[in-house]
MDAnalysis code that builds the backbone (N, CA, C; Angstrom):
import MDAnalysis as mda
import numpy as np

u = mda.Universe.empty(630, n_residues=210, atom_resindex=np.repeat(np.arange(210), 3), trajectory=True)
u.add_TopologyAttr("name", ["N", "CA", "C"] * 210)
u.add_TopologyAttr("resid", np.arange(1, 211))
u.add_TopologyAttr("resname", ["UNK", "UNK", "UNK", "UNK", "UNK", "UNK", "UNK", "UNK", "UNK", "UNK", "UNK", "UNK", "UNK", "UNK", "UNK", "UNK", "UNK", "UNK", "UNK", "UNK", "UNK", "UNK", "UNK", "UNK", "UNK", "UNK", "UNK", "UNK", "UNK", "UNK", "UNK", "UNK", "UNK", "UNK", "UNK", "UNK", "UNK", "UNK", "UNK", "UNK", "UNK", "UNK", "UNK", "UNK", "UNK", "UNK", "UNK", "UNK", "UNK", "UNK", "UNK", "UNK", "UNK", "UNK", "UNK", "UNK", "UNK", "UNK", "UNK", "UNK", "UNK", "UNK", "UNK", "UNK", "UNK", "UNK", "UNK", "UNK", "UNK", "UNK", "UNK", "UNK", "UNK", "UNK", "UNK", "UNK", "UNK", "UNK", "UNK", "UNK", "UNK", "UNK", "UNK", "UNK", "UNK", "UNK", "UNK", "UNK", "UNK", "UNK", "UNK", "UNK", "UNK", "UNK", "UNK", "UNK", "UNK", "UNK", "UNK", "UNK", "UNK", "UNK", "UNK", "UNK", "UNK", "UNK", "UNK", "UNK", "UNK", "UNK", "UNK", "UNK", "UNK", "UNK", "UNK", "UNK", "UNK", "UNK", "UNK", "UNK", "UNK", "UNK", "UNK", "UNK", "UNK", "UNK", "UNK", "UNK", "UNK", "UNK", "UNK", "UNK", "UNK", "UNK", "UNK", "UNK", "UNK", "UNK", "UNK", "UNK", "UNK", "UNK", "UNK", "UNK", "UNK", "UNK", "UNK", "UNK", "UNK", "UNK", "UNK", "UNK", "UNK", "UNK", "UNK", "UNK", "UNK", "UNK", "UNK", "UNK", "UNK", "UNK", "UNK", "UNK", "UNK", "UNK", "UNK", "UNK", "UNK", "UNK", "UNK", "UNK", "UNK", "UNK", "UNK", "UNK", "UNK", "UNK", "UNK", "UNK", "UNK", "UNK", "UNK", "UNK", "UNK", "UNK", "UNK", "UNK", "UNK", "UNK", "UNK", "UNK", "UNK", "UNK", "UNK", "UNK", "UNK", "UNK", "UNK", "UNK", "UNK", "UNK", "UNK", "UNK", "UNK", "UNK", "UNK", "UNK", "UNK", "UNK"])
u.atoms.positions = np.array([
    [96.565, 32.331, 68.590],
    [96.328, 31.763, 67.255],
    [96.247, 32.895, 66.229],
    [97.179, 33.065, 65.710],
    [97.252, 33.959, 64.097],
    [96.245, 33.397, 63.161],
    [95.090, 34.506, 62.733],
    [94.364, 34.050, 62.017],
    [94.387, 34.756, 60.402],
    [94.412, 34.065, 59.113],
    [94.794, 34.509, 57.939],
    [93.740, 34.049, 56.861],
    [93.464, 34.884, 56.297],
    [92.284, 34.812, 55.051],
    [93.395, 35.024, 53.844],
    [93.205, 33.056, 52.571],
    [94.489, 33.271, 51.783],
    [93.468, 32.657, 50.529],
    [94.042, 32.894, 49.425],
    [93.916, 32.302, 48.714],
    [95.399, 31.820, 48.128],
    [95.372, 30.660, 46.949],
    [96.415, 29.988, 46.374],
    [96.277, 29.478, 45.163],
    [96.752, 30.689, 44.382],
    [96.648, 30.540, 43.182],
    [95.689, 31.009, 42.475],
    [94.251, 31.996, 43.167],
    [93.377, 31.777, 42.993],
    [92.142, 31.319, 43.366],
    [92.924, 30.146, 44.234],
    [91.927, 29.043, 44.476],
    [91.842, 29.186, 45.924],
    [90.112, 29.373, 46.487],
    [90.082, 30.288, 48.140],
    [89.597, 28.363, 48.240],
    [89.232, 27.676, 48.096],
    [89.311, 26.509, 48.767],
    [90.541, 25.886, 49.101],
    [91.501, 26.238, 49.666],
    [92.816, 26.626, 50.120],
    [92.753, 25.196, 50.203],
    [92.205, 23.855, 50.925],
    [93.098, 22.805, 51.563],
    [93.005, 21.896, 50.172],
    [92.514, 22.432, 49.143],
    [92.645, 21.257, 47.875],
    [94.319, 21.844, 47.377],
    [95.178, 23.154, 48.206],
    [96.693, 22.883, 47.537],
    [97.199, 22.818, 48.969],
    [96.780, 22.947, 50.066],
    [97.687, 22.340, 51.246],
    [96.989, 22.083, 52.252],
    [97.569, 21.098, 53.527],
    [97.592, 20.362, 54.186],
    [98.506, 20.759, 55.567],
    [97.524, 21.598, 56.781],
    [98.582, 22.056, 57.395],
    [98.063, 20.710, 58.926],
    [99.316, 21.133, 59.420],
    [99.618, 20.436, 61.300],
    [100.261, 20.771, 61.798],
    [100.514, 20.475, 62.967],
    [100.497, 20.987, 64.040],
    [102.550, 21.815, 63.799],
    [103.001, 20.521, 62.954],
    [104.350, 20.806, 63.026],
    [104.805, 20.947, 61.063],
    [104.170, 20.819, 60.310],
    [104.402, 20.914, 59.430],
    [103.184, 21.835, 57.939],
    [103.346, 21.714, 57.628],
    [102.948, 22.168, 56.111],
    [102.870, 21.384, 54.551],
    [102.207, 20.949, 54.536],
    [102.375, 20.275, 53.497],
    [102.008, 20.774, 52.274],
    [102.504, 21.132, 51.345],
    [101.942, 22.412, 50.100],
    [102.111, 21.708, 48.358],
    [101.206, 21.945, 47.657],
    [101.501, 21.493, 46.630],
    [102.379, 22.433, 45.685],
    [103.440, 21.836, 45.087],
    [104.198, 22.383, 44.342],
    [103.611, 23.248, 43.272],
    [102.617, 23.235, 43.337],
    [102.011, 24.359, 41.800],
    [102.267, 25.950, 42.854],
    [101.965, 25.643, 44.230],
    [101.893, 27.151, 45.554],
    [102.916, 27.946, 45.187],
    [102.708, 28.873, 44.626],
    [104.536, 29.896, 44.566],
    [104.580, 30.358, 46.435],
    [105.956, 30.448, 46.427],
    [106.395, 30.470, 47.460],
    [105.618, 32.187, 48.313],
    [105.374, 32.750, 47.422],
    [104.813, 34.539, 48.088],
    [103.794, 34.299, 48.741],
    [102.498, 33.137, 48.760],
    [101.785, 32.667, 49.178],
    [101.810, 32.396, 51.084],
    [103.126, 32.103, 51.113],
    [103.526, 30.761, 52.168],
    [104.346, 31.864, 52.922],
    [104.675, 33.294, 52.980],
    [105.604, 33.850, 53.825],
    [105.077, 34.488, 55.161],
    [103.945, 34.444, 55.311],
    [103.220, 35.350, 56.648],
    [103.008, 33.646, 57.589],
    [103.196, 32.432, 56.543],
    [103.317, 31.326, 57.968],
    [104.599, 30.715, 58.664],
    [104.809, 30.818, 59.777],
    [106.098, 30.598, 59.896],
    [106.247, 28.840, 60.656],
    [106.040, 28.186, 60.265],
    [106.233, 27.019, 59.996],
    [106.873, 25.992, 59.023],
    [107.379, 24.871, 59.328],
    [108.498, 24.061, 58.631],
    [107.697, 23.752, 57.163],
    [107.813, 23.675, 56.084],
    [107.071, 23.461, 54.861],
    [107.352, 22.076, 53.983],
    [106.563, 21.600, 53.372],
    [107.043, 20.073, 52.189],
    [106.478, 20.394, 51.342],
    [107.190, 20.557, 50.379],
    [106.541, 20.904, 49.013],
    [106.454, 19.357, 48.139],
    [104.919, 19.578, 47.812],
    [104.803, 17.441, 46.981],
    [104.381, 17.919, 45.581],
    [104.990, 16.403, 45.098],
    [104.889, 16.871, 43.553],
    [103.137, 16.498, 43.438],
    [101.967, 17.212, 43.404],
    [100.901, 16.711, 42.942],
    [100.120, 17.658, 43.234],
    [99.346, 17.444, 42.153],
    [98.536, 19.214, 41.845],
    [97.313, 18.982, 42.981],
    [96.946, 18.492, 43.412],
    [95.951, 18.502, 45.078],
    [96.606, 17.721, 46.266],
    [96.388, 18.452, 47.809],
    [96.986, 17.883, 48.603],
    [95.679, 16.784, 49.703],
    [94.774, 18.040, 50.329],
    [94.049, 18.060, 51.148],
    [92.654, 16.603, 50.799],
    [91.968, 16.681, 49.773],
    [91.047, 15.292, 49.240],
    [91.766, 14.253, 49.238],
    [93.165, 13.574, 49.410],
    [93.577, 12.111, 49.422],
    [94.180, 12.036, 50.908],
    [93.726, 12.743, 52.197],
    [93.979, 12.600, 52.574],
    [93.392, 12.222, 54.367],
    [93.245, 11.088, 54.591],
    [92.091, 10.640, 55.479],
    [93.022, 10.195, 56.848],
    [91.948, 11.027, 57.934],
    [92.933, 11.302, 59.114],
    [91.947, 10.173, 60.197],
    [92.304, 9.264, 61.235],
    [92.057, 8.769, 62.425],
    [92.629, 9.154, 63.123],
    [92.767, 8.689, 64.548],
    [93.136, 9.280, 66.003],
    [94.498, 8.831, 65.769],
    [94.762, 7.575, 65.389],
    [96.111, 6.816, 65.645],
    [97.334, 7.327, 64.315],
    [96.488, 7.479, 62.923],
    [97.169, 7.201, 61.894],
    [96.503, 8.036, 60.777],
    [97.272, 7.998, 59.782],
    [96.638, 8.966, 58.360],
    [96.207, 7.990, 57.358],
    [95.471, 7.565, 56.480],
    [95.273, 6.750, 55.804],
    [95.520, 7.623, 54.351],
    [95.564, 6.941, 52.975],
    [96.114, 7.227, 51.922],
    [95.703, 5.952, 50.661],
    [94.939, 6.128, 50.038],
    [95.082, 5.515, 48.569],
    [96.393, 4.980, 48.105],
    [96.686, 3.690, 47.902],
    [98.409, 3.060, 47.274],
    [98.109, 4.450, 45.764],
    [96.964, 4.854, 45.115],
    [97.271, 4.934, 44.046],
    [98.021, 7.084, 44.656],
    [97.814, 7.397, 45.706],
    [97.670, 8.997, 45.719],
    [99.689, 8.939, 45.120],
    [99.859, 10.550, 45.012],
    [101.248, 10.457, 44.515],
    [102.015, 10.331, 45.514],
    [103.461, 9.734, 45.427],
    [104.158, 8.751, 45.727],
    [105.052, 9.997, 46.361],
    [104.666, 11.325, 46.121],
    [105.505, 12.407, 46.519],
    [104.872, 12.579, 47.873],
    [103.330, 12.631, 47.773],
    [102.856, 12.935, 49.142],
    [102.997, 11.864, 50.195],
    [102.985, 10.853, 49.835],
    [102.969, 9.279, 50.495],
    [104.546, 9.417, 51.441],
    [105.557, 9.360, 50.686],
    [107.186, 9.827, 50.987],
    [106.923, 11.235, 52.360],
    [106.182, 12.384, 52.004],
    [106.391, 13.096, 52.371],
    [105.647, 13.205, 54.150],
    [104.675, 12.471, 53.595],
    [103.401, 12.349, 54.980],
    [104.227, 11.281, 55.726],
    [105.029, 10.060, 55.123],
    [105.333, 9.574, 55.973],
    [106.585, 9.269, 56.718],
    [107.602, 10.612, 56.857],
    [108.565, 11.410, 57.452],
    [107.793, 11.795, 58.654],
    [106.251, 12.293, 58.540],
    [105.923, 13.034, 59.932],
    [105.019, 12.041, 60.911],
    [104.431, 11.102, 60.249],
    [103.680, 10.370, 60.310],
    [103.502, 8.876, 60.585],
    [102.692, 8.031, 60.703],
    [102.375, 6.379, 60.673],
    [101.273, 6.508, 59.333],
    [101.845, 6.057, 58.354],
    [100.795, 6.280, 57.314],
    [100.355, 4.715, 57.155],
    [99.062, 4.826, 56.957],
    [98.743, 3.040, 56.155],
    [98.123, 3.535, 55.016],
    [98.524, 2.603, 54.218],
    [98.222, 2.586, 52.621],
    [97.201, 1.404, 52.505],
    [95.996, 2.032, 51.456],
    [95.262, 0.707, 50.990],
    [94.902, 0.584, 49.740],
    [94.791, -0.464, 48.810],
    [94.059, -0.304, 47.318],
    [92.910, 0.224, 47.098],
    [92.498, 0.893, 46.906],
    [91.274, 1.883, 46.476],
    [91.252, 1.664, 45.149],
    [89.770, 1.531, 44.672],
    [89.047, 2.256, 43.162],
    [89.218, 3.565, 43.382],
    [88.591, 4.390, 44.518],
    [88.564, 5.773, 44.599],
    [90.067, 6.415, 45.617],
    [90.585, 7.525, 45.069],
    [91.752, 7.658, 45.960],
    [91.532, 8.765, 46.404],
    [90.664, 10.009, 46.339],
    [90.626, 10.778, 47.038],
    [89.621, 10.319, 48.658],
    [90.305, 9.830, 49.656],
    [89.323, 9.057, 50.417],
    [89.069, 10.479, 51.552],
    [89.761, 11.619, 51.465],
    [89.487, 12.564, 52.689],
    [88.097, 13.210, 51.911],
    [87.771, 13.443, 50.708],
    [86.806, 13.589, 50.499],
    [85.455, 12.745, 50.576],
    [85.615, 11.607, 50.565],
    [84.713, 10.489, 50.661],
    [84.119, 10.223, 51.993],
    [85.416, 9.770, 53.391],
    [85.082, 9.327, 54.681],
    [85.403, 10.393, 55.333],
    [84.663, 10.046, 57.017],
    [85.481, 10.591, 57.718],
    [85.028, 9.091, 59.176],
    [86.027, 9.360, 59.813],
    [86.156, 8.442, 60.752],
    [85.484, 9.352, 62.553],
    [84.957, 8.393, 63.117],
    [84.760, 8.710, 64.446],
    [84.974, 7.916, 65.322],
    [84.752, 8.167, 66.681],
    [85.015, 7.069, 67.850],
    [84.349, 5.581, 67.681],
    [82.458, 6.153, 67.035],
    [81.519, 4.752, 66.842],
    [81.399, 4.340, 65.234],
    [82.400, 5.142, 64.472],
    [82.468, 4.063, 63.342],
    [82.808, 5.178, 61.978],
    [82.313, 4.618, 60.920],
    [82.761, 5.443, 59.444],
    [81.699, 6.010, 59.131],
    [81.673, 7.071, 58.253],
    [80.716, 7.611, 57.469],
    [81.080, 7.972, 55.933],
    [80.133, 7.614, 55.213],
    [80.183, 8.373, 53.491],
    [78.943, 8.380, 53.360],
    [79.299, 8.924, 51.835],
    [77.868, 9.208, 51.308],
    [77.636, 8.078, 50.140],
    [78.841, 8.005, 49.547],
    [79.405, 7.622, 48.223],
    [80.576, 6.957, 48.158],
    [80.477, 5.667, 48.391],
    [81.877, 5.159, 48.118],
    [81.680, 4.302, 47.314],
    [82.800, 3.619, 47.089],
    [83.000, 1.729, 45.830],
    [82.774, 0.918, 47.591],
    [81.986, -0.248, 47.192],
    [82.179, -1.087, 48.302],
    [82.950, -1.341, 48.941],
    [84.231, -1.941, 48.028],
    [85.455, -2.232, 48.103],
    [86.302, -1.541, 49.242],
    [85.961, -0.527, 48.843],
    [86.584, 0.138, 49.439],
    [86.233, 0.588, 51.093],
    [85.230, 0.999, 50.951],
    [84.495, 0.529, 52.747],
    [84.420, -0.298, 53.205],
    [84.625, -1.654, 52.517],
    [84.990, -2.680, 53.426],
    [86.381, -2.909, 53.899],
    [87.686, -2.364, 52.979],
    [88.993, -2.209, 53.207],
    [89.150, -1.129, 54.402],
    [88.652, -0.358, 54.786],
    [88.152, 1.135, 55.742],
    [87.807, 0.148, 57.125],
    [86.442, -0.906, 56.927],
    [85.993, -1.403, 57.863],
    [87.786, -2.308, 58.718],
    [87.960, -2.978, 57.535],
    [89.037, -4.638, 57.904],
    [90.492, -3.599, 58.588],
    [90.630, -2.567, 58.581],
    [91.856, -1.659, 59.016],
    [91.458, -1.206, 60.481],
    [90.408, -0.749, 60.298],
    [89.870, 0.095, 61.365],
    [89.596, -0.690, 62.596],
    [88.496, -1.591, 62.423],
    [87.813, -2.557, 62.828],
    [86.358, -1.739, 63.509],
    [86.090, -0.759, 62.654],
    [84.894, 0.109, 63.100],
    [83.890, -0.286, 61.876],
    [82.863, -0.103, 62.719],
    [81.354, -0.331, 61.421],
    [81.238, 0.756, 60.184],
    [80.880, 0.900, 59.562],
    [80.934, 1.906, 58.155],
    [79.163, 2.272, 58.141],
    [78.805, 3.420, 57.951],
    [77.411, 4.283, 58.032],
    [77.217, 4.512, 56.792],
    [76.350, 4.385, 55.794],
    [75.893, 5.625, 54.612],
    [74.976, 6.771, 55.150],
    [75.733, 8.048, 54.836],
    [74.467, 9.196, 55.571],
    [74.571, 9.828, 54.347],
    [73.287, 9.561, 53.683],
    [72.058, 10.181, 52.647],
    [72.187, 11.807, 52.292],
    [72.950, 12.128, 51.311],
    [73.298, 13.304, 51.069],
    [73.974, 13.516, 49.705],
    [73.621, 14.527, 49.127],
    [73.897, 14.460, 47.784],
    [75.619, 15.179, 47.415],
    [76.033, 15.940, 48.306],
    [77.604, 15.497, 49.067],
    [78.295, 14.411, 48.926],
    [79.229, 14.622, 49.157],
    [80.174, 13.590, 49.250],
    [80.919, 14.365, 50.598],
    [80.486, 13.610, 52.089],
    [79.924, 13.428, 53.423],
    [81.440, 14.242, 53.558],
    [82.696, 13.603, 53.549],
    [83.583, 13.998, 53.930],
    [84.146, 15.687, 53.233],
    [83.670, 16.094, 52.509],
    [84.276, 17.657, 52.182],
    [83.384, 18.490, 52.415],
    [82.027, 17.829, 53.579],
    [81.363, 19.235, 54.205],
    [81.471, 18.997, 55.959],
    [82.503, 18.758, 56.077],
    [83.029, 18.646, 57.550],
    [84.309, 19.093, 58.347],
    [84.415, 20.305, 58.785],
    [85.809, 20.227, 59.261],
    [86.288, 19.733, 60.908],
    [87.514, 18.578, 60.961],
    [87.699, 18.529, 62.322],
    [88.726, 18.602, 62.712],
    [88.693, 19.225, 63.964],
    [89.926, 19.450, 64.758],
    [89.958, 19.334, 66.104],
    [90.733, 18.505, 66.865],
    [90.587, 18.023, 68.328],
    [89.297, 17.710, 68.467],
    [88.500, 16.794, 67.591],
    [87.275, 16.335, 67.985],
    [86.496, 17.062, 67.856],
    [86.690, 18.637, 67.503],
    [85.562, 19.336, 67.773],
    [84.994, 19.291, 65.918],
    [83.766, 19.616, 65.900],
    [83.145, 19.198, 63.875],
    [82.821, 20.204, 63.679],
    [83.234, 21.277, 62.728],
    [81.961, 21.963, 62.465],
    [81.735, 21.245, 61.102],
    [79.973, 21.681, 60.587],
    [79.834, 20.769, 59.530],
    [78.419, 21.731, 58.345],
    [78.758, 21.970, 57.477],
    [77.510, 22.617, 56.726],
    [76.211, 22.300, 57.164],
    [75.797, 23.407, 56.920],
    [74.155, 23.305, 57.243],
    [73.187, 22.766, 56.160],
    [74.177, 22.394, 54.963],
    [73.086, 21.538, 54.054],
    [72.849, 20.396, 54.690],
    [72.680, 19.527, 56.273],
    [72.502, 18.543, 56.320],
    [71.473, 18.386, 57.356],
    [70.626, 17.828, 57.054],
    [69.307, 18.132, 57.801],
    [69.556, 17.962, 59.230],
    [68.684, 18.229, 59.878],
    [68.529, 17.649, 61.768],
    [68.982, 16.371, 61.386],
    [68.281, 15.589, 61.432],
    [68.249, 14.310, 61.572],
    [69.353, 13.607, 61.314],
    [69.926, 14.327, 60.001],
    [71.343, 13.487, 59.442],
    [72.090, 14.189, 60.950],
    [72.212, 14.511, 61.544],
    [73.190, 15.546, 61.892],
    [73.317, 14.783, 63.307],
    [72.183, 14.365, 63.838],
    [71.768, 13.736, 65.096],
    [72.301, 11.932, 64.998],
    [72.462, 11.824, 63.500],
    [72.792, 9.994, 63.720],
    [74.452, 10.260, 63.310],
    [75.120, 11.825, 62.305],
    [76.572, 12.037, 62.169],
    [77.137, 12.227, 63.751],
    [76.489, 13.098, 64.716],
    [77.088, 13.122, 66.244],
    [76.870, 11.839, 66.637],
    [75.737, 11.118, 66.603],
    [76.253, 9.496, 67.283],
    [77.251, 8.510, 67.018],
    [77.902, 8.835, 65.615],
    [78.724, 7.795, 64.723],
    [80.005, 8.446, 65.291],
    [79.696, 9.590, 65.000],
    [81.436, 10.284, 64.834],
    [81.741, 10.663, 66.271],
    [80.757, 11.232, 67.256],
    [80.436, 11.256, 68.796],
    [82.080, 12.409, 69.055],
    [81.788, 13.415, 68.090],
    [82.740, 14.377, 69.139],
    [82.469, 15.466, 69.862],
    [83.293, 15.605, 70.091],
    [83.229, 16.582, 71.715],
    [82.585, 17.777, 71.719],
    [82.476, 18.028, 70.440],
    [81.060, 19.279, 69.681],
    [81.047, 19.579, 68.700],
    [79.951, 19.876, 68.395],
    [79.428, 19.712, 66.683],
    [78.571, 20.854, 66.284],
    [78.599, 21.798, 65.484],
    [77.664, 22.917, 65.080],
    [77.839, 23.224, 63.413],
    [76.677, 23.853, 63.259],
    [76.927, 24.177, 61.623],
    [77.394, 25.145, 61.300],
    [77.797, 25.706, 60.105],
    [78.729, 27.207, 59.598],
    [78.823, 26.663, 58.147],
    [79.422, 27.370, 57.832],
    [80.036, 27.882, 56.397],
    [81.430, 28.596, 56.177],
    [82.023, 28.900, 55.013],
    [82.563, 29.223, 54.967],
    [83.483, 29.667, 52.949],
    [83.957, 30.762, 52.773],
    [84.271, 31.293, 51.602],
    [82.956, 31.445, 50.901],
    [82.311, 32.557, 51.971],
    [80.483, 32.927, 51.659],
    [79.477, 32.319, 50.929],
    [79.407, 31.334, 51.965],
    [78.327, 30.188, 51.745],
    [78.761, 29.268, 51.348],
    [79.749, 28.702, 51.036],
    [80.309, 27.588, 50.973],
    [80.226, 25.793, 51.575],
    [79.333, 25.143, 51.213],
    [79.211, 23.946, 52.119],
    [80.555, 23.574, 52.496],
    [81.474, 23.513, 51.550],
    [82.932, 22.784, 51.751],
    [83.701, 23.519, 52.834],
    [83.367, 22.840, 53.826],
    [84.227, 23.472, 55.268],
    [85.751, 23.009, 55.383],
    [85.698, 21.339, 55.035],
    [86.820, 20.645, 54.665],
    [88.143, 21.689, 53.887],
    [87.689, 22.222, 52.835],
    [88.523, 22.846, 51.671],
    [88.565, 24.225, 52.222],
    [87.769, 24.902, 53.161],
    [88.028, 26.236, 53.016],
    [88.576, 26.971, 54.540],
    [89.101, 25.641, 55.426],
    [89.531, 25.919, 56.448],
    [90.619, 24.842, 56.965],
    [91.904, 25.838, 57.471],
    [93.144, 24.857, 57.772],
    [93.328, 25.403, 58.976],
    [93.737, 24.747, 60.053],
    [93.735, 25.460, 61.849],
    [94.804, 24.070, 61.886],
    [95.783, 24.665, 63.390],
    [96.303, 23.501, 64.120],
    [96.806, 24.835, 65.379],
    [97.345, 24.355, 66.361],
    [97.805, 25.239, 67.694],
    [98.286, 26.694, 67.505],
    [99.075, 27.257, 66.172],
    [99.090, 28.502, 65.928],
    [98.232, 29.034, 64.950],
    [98.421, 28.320, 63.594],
    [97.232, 29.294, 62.581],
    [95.714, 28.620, 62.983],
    [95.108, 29.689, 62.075],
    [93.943, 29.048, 61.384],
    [94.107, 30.321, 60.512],
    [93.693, 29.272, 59.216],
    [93.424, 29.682, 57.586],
    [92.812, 29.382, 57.423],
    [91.831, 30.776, 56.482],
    [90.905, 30.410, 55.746],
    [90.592, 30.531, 54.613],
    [89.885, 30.706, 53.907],
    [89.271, 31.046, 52.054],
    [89.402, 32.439, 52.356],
    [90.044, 33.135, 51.327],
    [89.903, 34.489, 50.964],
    [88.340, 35.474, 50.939],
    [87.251, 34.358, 50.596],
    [86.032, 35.175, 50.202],
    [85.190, 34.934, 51.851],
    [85.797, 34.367, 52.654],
    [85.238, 33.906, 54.018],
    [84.845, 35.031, 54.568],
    [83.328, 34.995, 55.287],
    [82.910, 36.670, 55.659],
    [83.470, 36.953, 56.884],
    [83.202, 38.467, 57.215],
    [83.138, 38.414, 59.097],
    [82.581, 37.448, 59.901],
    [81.295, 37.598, 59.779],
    [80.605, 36.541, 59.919],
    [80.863, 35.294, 60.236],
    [80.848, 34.638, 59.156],
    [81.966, 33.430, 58.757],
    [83.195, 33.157, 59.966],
    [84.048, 33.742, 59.593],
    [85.099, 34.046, 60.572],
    [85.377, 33.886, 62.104],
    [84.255, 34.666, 62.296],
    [84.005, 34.550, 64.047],
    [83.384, 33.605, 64.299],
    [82.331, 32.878, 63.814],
    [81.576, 31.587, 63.808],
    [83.217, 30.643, 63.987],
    [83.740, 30.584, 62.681],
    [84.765, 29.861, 62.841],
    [85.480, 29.543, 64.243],
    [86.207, 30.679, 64.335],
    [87.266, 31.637, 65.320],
    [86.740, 31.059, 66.541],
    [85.567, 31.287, 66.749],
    [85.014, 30.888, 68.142],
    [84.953, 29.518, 68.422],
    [84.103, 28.984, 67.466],
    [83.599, 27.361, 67.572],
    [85.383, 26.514, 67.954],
    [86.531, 26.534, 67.238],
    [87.418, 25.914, 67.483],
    [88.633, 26.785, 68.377],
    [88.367, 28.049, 69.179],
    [88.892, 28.016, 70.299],
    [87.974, 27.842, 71.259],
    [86.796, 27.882, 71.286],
    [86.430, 27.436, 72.614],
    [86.584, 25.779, 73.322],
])
């Protein structure tokens, strides 16, 4: 696994301009291309100035706001099984995240967690946090890491809901709750925030190869 500390554009919360997997890249068109040359993977450039917040992942399928842009929607679903739903709110990767025993937010429109529930057919959780639940969590093959702004307790009923295969706290782009935004991994890279410490790093590095 090639590991790379990037920023884009500026901006070290790297997954609010891309969206990486296992076989693709998904990059927002504002990314100049000098950014993108040390990864050697297939690339989609979408017309819309954020990639990573509209974009909500399950085991089976990717979910997506009807309202997110129509560039990323086209583009995700070339690689993908995408389902689309009406949302008030469309950034839903920031909002939810999905597990084996059901949903979690902090903050949603009703509406909209009940459209989450009727797709899924999983129960929906509120876990009490002044967050917005889904952009202090990163996951990959089940494994979570998740900021340490969230007490024991929240942390003990998020592993029962979401129930993956391991769960620990970190940080990341030095001190950063937003784990979501400041870390992109799949079978060759992992990327991270430019300001991400040593520290940081190896916490990372370790927790999702072991």
């Amino acid at each position: 696994m090639k590991v790379l500390k990037k920023e884009f554009n500026g901006i070290n919360h790297i997954s609010l301009l891309i969206k990486l997997f296992d076989d693709v890249l998904i990059v927002s068109n504002s990314v100049d291309d000098k950014y993108l040359k040390d990864i050697d993977i297939k690339k989609e450039k979408v017309l819309a100035e954020i990639i990573g917040p509209y974009v909500l992942e399950s085991e089976e399928f990717i979910i997506l706001s009807k309202n997110a842009p129509d560039s990323l929607i086209k583009v995700l679903s070339k690689y993908f099984d995408v389902k689309l739903i009406e949302t008030k709110i469309n950034l839903l990767g920031n909002i939810f995240e999905i597990g084996k025993n059901g949903i979690i937010y902090s903050y949603a429109k009703k509406e909209d967690v009940e459209k989450l529930i009727n797709l899924l057919g999983l129960p929906a959780y509120k876990i009490k946090s002044q967050y917005l639940i889904g952009s202090l969590l990163k996951k990959y093959n089940n494994s979570i890491l998740i900021s340490q702004v969230i007490s024991d307790k929240l942390l003990e009923k998020i592993k029962e809901i979401l129930s993956p295969k391991k769960l620990d706290i970190g940080s990341v782009n030095f001190g950063s709750p937003y784990l979501k935004y400041g870390i992109e991994i799949n079978k060759d890279y992992l990327i991270v925030g430019n300001l991400t410490t040593g520290h940081e790093l190896i916490k990372i590095e370790e927790f999702f190869r072991g």
